[in-house]
Each structure stands twice: as structure tokens, then as C-alpha cells.
PDB file of N, CA, C, O and CB in Angstrom:
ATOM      1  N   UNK A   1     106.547  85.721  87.988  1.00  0.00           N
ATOM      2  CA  UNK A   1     106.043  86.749  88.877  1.00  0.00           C
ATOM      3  C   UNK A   1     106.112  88.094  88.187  1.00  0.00           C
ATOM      4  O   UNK A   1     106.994  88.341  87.364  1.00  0.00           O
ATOM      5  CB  UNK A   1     106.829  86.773  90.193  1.00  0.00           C
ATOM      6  N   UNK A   2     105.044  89.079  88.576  1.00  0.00           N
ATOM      7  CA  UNK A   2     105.212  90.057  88.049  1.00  0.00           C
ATOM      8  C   UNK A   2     106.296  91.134  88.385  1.00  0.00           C
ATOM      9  O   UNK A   2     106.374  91.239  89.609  1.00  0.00           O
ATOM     10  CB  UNK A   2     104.199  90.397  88.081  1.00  0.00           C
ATOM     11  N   UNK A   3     107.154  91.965  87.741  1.00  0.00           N
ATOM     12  CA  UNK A   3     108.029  93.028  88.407  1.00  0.00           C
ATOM     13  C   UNK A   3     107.684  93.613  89.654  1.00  0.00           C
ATOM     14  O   UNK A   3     108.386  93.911  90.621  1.00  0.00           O
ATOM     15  CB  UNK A   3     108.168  94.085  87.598  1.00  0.00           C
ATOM     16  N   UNK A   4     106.086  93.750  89.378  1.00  0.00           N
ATOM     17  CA  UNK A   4     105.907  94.840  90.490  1.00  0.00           C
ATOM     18  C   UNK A   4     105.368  94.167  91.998  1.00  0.00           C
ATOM     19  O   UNK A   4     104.842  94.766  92.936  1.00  0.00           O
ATOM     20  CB  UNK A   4     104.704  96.015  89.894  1.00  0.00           C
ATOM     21  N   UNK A   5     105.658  92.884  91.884  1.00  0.00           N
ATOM     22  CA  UNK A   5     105.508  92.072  93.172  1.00  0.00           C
ATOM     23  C   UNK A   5     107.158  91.784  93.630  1.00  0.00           C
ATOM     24  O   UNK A   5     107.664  91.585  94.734  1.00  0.00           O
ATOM     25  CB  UNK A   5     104.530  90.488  92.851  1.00  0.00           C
ATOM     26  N   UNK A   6     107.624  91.845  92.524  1.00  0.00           N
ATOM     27  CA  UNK A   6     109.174  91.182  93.208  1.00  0.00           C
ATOM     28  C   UNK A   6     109.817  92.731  93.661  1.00  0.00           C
ATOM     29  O   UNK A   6     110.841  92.835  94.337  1.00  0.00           O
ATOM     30  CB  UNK A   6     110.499  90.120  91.704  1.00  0.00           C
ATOM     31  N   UNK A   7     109.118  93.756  93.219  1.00  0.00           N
ATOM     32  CA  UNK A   7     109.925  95.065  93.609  1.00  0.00           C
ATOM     33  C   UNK A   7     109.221  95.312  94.618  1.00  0.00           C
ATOM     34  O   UNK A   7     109.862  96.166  95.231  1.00  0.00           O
ATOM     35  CB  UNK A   7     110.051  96.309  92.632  1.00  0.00           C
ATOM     36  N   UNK A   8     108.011  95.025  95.341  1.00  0.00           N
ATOM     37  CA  UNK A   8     107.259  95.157  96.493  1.00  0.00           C
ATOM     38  C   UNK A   8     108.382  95.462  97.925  1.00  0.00           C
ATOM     39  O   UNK A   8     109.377  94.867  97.510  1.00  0.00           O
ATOM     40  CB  UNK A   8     106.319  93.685  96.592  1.00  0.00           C
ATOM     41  N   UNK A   9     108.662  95.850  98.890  1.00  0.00           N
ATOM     42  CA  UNK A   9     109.149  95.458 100.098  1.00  0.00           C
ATOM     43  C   UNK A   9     108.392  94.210 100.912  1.00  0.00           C
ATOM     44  O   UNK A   9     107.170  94.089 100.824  1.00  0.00           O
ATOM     45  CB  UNK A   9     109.143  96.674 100.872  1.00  0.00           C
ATOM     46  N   UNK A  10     108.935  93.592 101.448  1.00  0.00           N
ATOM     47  CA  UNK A  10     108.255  92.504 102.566  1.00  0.00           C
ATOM     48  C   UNK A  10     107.316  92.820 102.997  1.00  0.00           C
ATOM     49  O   UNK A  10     106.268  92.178 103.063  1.00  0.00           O
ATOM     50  CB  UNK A  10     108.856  92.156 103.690  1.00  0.00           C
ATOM     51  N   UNK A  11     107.572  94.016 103.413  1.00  0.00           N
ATOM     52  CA  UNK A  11     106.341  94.886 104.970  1.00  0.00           C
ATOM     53  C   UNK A  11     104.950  94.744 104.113  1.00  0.00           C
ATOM     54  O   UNK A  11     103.924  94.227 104.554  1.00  0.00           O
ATOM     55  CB  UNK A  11     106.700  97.334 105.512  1.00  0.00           C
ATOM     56  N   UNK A  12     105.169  95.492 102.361  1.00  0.00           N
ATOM     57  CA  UNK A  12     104.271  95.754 101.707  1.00  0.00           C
ATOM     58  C   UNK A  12     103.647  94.163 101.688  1.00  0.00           C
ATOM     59  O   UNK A  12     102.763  93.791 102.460  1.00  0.00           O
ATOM     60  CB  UNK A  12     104.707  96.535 100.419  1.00  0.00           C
ATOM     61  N   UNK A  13     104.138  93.499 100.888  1.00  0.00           N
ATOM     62  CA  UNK A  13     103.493  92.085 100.628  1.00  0.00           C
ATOM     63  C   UNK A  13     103.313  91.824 101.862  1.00  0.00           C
ATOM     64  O   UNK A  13     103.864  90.844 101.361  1.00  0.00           O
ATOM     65  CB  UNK A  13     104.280  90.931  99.863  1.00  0.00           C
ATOM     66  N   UNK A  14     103.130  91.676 102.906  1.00  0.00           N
ATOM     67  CA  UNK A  14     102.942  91.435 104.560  1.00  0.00           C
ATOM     68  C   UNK A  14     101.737  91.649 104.717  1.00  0.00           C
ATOM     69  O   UNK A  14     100.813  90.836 104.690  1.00  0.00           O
ATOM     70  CB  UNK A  14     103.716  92.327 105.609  1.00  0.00           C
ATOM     71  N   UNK A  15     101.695  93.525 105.004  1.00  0.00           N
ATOM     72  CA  UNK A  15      99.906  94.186 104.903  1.00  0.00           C
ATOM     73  C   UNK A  15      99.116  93.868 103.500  1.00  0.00           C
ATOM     74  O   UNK A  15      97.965  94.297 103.581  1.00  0.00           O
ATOM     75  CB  UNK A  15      99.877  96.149 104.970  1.00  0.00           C
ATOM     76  N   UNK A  16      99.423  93.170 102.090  1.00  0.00           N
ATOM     77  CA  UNK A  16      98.597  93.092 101.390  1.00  0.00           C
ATOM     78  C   UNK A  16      97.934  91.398 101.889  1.00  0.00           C
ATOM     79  O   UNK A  16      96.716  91.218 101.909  1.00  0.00           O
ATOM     80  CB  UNK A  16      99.199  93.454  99.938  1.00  0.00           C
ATOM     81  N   UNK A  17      98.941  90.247 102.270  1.00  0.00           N
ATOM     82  CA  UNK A  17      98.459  89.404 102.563  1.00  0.00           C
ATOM     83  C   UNK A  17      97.227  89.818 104.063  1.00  0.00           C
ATOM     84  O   UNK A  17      96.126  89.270 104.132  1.00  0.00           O
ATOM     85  CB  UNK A  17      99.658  88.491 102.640  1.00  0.00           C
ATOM     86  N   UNK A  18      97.578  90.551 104.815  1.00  0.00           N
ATOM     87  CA  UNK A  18      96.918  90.604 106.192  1.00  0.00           C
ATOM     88  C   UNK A  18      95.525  91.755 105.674  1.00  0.00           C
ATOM     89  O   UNK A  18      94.416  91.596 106.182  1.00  0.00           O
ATOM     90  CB  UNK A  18      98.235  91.328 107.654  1.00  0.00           C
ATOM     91  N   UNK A  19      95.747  92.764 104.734  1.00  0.00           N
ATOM     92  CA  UNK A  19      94.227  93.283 104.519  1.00  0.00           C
ATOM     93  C   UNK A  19      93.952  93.529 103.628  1.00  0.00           C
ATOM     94  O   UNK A  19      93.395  94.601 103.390  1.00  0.00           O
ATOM     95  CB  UNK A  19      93.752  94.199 105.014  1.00  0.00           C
ATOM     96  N   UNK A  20      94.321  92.307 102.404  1.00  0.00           N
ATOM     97  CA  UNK A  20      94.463  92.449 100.810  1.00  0.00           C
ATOM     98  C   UNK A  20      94.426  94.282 100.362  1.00  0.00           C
ATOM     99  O   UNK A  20      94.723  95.309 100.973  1.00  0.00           O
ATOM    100  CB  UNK A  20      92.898  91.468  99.994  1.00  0.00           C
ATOM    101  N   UNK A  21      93.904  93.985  99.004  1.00  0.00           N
ATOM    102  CA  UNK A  21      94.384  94.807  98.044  1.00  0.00           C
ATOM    103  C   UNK A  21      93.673  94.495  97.199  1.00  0.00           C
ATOM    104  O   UNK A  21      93.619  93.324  96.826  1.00  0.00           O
ATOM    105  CB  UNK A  21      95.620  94.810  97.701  1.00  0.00           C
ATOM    106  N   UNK A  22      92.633  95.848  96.450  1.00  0.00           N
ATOM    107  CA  UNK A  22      91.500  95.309  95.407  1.00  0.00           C
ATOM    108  C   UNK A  22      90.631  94.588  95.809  1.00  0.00           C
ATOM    109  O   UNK A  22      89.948  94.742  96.822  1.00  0.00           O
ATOM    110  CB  UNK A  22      91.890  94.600  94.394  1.00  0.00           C
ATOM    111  N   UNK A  23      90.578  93.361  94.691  1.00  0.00           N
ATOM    112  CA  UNK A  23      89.271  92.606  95.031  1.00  0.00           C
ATOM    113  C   UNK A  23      89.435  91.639  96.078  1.00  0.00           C
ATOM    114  O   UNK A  23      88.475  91.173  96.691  1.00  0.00           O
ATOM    115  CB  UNK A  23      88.709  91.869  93.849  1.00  0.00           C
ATOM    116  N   UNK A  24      91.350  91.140  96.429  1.00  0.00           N
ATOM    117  CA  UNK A  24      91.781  90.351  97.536  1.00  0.00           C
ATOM    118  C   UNK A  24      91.194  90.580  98.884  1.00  0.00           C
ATOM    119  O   UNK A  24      91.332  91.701  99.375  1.00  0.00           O
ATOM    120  CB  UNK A  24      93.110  90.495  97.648  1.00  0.00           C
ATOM    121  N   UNK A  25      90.678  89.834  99.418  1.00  0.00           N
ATOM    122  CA  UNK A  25      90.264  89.632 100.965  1.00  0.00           C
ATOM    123  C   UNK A  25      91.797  89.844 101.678  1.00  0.00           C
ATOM    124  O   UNK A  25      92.827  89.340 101.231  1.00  0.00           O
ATOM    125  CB  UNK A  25      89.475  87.850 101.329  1.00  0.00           C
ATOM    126  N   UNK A  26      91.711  90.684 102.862  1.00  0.00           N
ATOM    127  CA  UNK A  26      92.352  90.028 103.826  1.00  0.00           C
ATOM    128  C   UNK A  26      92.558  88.891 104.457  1.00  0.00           C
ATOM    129  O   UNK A  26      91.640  88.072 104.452  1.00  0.00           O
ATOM    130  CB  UNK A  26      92.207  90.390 104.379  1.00  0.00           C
ATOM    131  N   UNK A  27      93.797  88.581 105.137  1.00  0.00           N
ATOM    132  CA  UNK A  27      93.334  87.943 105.824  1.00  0.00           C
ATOM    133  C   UNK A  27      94.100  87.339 107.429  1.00  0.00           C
ATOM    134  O   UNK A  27      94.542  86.291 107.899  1.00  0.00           O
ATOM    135  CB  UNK A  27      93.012  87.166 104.899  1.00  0.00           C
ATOM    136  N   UNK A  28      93.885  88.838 107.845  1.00  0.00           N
ATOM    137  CA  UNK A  28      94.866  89.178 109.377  1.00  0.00           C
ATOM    138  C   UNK A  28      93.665  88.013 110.473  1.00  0.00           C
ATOM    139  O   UNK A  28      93.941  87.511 111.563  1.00  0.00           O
ATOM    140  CB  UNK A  28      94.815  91.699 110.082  1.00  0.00           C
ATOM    141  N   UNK A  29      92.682  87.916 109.877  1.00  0.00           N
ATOM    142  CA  UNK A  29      91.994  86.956 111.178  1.00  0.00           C
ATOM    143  C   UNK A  29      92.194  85.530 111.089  1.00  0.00           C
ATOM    144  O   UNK A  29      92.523  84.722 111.958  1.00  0.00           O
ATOM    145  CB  UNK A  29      90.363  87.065 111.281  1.00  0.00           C
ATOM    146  N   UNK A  30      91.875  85.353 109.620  1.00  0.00           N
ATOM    147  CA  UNK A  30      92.208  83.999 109.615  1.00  0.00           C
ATOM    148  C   UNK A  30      93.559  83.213 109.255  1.00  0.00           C
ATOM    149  O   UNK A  30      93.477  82.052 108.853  1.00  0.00           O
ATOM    150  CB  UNK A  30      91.385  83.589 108.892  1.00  0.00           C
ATOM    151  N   UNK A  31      94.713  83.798 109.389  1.00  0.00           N
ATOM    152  CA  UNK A  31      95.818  83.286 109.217  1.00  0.00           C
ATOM    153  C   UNK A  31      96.793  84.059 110.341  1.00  0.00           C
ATOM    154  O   UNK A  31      96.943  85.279 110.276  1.00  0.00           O
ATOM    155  CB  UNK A  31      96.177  83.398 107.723  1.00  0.00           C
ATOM    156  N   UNK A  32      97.302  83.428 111.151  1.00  0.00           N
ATOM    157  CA  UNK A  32      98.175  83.902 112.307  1.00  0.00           C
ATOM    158  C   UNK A  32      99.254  85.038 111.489  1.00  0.00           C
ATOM    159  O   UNK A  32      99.436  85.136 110.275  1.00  0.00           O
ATOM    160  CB  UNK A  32      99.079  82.413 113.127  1.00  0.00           C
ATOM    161  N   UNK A  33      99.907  85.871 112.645  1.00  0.00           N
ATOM    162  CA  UNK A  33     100.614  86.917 112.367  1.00  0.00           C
ATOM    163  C   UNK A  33     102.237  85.921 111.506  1.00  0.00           C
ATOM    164  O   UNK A  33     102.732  86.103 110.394  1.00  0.00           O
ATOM    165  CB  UNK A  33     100.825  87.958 114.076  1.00  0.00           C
ATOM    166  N   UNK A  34     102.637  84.920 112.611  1.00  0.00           N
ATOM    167  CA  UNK A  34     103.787  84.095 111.921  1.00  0.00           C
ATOM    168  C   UNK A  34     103.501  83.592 110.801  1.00  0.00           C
ATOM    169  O   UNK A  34     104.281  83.764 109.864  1.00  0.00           O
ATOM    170  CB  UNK A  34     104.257  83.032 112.608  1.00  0.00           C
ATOM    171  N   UNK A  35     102.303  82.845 110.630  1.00  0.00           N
ATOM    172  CA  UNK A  35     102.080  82.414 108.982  1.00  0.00           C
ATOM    173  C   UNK A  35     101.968  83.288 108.069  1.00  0.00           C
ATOM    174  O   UNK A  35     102.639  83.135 107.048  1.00  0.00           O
ATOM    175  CB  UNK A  35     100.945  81.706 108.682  1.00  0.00           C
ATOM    176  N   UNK A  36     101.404  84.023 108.152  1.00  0.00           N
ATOM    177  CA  UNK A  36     101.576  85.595 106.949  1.00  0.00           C
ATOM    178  C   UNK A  36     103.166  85.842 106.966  1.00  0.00           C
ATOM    179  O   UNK A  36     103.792  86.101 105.938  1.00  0.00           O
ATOM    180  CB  UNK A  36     100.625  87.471 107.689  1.00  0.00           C
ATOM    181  N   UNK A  37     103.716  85.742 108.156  1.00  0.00           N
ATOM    182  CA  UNK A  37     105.270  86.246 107.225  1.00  0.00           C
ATOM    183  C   UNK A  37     105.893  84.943 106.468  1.00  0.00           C
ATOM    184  O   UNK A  37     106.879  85.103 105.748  1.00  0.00           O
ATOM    185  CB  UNK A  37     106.745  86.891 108.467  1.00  0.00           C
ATOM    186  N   UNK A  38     105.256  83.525 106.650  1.00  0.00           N
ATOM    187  CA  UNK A  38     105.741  82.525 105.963  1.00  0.00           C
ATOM    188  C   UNK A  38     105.447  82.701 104.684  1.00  0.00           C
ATOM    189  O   UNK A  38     106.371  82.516 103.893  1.00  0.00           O
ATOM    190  CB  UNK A  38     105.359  81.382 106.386  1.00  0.00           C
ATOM    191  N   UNK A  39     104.249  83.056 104.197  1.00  0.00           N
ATOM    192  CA  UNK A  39     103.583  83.399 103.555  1.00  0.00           C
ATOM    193  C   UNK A  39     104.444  84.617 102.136  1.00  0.00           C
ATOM    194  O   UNK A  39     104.190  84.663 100.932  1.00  0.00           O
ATOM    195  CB  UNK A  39     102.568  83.808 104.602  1.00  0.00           C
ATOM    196  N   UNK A  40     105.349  85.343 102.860  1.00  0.00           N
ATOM    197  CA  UNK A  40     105.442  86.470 102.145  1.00  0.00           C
ATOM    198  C   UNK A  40     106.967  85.619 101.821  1.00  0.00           C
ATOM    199  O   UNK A  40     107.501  86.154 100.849  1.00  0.00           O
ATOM    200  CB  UNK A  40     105.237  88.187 102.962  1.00  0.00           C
ATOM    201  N   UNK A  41     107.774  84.494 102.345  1.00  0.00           N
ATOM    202  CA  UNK A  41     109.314  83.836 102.525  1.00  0.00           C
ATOM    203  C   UNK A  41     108.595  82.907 101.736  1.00  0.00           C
ATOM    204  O   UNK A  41     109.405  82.137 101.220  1.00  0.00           O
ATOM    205  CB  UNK A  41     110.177  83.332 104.165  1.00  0.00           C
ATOM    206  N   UNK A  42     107.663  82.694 101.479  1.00  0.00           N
ATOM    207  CA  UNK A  42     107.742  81.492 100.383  1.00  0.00           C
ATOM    208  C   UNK A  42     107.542  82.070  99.074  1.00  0.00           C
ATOM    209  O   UNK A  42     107.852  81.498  98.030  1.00  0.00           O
ATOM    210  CB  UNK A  42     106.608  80.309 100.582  1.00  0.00           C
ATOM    211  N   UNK A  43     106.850  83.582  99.175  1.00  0.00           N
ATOM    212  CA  UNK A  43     106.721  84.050  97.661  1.00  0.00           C
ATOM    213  C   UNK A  43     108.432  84.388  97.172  1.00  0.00           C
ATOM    214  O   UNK A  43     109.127  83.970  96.245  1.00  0.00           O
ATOM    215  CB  UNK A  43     105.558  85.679  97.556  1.00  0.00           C
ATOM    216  N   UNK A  44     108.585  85.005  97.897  1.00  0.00           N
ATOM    217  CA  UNK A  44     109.944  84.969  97.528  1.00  0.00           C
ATOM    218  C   UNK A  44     111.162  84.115  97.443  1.00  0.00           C
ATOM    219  O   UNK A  44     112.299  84.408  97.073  1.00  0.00           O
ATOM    220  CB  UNK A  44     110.241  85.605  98.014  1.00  0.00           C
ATOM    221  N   UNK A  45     110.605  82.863  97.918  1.00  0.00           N
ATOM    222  CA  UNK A  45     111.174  81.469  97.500  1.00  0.00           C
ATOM    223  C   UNK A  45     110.959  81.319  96.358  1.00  0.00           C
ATOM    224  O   UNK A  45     111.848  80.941  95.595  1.00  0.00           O
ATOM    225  CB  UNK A  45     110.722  80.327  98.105  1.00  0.00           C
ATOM    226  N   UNK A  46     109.468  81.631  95.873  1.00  0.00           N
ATOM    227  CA  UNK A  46     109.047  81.174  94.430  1.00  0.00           C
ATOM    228  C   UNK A  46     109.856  82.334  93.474  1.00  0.00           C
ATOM    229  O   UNK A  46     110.580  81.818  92.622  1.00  0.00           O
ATOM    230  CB  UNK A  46     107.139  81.202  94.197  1.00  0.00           C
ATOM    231  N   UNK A  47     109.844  83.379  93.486  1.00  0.00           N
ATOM    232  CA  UNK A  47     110.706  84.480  93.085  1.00  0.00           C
ATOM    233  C   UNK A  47     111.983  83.880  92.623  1.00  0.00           C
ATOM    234  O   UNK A  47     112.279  83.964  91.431  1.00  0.00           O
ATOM    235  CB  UNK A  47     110.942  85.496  94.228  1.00  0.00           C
ATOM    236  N   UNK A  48     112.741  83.298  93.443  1.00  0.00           N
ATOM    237  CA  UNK A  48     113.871  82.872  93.303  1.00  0.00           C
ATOM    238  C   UNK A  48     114.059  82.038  92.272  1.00  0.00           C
ATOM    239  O   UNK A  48     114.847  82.186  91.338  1.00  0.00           O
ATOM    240  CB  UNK A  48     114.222  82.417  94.282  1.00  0.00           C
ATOM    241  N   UNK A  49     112.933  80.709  92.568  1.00  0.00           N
ATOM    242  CA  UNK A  49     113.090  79.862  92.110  1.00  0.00           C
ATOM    243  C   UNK A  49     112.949  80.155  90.268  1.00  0.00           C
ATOM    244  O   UNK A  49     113.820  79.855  89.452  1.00  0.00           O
ATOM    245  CB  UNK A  49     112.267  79.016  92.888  1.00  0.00           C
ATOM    246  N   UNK A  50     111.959  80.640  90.037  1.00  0.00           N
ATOM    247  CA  UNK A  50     111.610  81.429  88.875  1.00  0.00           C
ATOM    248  C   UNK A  50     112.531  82.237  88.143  1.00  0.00           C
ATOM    249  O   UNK A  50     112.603  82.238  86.914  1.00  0.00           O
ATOM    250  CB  UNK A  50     110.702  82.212  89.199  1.00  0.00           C
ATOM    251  N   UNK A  51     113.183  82.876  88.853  1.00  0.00           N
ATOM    252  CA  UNK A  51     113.870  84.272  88.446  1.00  0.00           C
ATOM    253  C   UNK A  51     115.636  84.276  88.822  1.00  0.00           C
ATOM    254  O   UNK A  51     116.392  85.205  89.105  1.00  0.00           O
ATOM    255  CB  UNK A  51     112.998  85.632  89.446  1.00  0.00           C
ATOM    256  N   UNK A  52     115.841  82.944  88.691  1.00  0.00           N
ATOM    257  CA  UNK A  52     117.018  82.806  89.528  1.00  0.00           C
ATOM    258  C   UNK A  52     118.065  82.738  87.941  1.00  0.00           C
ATOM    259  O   UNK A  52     117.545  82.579  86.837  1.00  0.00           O
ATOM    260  CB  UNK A  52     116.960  81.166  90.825  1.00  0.00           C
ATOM    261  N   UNK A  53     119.310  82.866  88.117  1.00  0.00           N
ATOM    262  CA  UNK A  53     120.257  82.903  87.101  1.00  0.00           C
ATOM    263  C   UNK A  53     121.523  82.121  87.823  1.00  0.00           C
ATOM    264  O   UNK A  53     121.699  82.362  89.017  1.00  0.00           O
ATOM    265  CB  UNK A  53     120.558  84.494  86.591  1.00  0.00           C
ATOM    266  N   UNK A  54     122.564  81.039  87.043  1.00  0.00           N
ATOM    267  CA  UNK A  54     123.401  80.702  87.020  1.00  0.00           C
ATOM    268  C   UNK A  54     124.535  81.946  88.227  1.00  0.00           C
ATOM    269  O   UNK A  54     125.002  81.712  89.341  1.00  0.00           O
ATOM    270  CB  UNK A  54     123.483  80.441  85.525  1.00  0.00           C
ATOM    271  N   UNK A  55     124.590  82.700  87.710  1.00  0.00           N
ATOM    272  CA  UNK A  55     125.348  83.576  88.325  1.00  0.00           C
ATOM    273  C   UNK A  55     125.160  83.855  89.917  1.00  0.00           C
ATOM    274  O   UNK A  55     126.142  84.277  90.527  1.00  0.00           O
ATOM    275  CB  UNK A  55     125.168  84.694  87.594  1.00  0.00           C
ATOM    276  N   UNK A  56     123.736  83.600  90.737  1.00  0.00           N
ATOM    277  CA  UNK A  56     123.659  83.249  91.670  1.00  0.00           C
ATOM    278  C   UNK A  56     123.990  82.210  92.334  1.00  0.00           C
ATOM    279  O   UNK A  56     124.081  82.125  93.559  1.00  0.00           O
ATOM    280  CB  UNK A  56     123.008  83.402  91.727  1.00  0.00           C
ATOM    281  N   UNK A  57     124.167  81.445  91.598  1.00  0.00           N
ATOM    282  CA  UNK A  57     124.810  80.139  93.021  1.00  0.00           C
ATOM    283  C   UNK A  57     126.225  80.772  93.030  1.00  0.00           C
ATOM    284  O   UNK A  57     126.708  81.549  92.206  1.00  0.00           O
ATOM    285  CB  UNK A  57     124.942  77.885  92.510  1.00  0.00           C
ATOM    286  N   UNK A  58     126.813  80.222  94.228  1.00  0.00           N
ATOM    287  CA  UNK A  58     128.164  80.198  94.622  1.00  0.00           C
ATOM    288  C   UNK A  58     128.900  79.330  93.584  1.00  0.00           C
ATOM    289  O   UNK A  58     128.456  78.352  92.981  1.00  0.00           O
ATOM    290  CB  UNK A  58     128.319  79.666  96.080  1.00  0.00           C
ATOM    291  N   UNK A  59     130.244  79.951  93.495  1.00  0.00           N
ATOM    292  CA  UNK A  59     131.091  79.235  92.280  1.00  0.00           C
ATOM    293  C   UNK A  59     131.700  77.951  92.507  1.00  0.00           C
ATOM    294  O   UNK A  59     132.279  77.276  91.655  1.00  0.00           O
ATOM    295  CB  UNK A  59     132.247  80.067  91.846  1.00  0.00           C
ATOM    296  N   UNK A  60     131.524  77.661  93.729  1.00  0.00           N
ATOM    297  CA  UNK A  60     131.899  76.301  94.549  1.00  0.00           C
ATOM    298  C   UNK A  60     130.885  75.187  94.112  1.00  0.00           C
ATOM    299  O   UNK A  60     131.165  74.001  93.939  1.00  0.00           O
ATOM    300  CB  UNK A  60     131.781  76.520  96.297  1.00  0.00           C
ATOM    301  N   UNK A  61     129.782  75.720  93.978  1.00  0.00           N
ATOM    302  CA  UNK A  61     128.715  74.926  93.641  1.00  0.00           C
ATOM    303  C   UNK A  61     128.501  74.959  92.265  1.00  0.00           C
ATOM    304  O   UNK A  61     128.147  73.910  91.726  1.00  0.00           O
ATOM    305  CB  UNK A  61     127.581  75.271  94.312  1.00  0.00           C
ATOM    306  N   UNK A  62     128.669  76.092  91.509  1.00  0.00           N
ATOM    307  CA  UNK A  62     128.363  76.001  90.266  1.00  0.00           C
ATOM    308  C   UNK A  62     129.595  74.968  89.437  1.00  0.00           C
ATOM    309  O   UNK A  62     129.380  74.481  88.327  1.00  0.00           O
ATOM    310  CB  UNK A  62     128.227  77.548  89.758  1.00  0.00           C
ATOM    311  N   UNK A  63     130.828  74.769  90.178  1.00  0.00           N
ATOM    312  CA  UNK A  63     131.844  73.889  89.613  1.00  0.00           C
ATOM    313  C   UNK A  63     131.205  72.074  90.088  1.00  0.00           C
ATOM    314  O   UNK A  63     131.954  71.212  89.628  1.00  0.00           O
ATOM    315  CB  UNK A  63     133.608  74.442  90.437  1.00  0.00           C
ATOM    316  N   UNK A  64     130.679  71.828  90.439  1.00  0.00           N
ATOM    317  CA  UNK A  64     129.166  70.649  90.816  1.00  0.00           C
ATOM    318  C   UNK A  64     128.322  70.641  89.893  1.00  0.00           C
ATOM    319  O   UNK A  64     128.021  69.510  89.511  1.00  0.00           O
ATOM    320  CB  UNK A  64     128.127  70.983  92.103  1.00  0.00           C
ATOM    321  N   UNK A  65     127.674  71.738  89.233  1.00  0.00           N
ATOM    322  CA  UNK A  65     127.089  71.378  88.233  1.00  0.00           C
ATOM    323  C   UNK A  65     127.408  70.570  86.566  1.00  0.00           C
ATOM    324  O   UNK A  65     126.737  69.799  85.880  1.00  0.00           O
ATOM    325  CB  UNK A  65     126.706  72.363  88.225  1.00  0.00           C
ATOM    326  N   UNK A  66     128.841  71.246  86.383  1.00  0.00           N
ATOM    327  CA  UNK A  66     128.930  70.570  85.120  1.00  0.00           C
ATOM    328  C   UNK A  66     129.524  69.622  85.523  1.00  0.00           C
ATOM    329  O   UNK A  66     129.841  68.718  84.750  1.00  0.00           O
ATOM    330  CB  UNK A  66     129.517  71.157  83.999  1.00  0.00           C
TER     331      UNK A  66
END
């Protein structure tokens, strides 16, 4: 992901999914108000998943890994 999506606020990535940005379409009609915020919890799922470091899990869990 790029920096400047993971430094975004929610709200921001929220209104870009609901009335894009640039050449992006909106899309506040065709995707419900609850799915757009799923929408913005899964990018930042992917964020995570991507961008995640050892040092984030809990040490309870990280003693499970090795």
C-alpha cells in the first residue's frame, strides 16, 4: 500500500470510496452506507496484513510462534 493511503484518516478513505477521487467513480449509490465502511476495515485489514511486523503480535502469541 501506498504511505499516503495508510496515512489517510477513515472518514477520508470513506468519502473517497462514496464520491471517488480523480478518475475513480463514486460510489455512494451503488454500494450501501454500511458496506463502504466495510470497505474502508478491510483496506486496512490489508494494511495490516502487508505492513505488519513481528513486534505487533502480543508476546503471548509470539512465544507460539517459534
Amino acid at each position: 500500500q501506498q504511505d499516503l493511503t495508510v496515512n489517510r484518516p477513515d472518514g477520508e478513505l470513506f468519502d473517497i470510496v462514496s464520491n471517488g477521487v480523480r478518475t475513480m467513480p463514486g460510489y455512494r449509490k451503488q454500494v450501501s452506507e454500511e458496506d463502504r465502511w466495510a470497505i474502508v476495515v478491510y483496506l486496512r485489514a490489508l494494511q495490516k496484513v502487508q505492513r505488519g511486523q513481528i513486534k505487533d503480535v502480543p508476546q503471548q502469541l509470539r512465544n507460539k510462534l517459534n
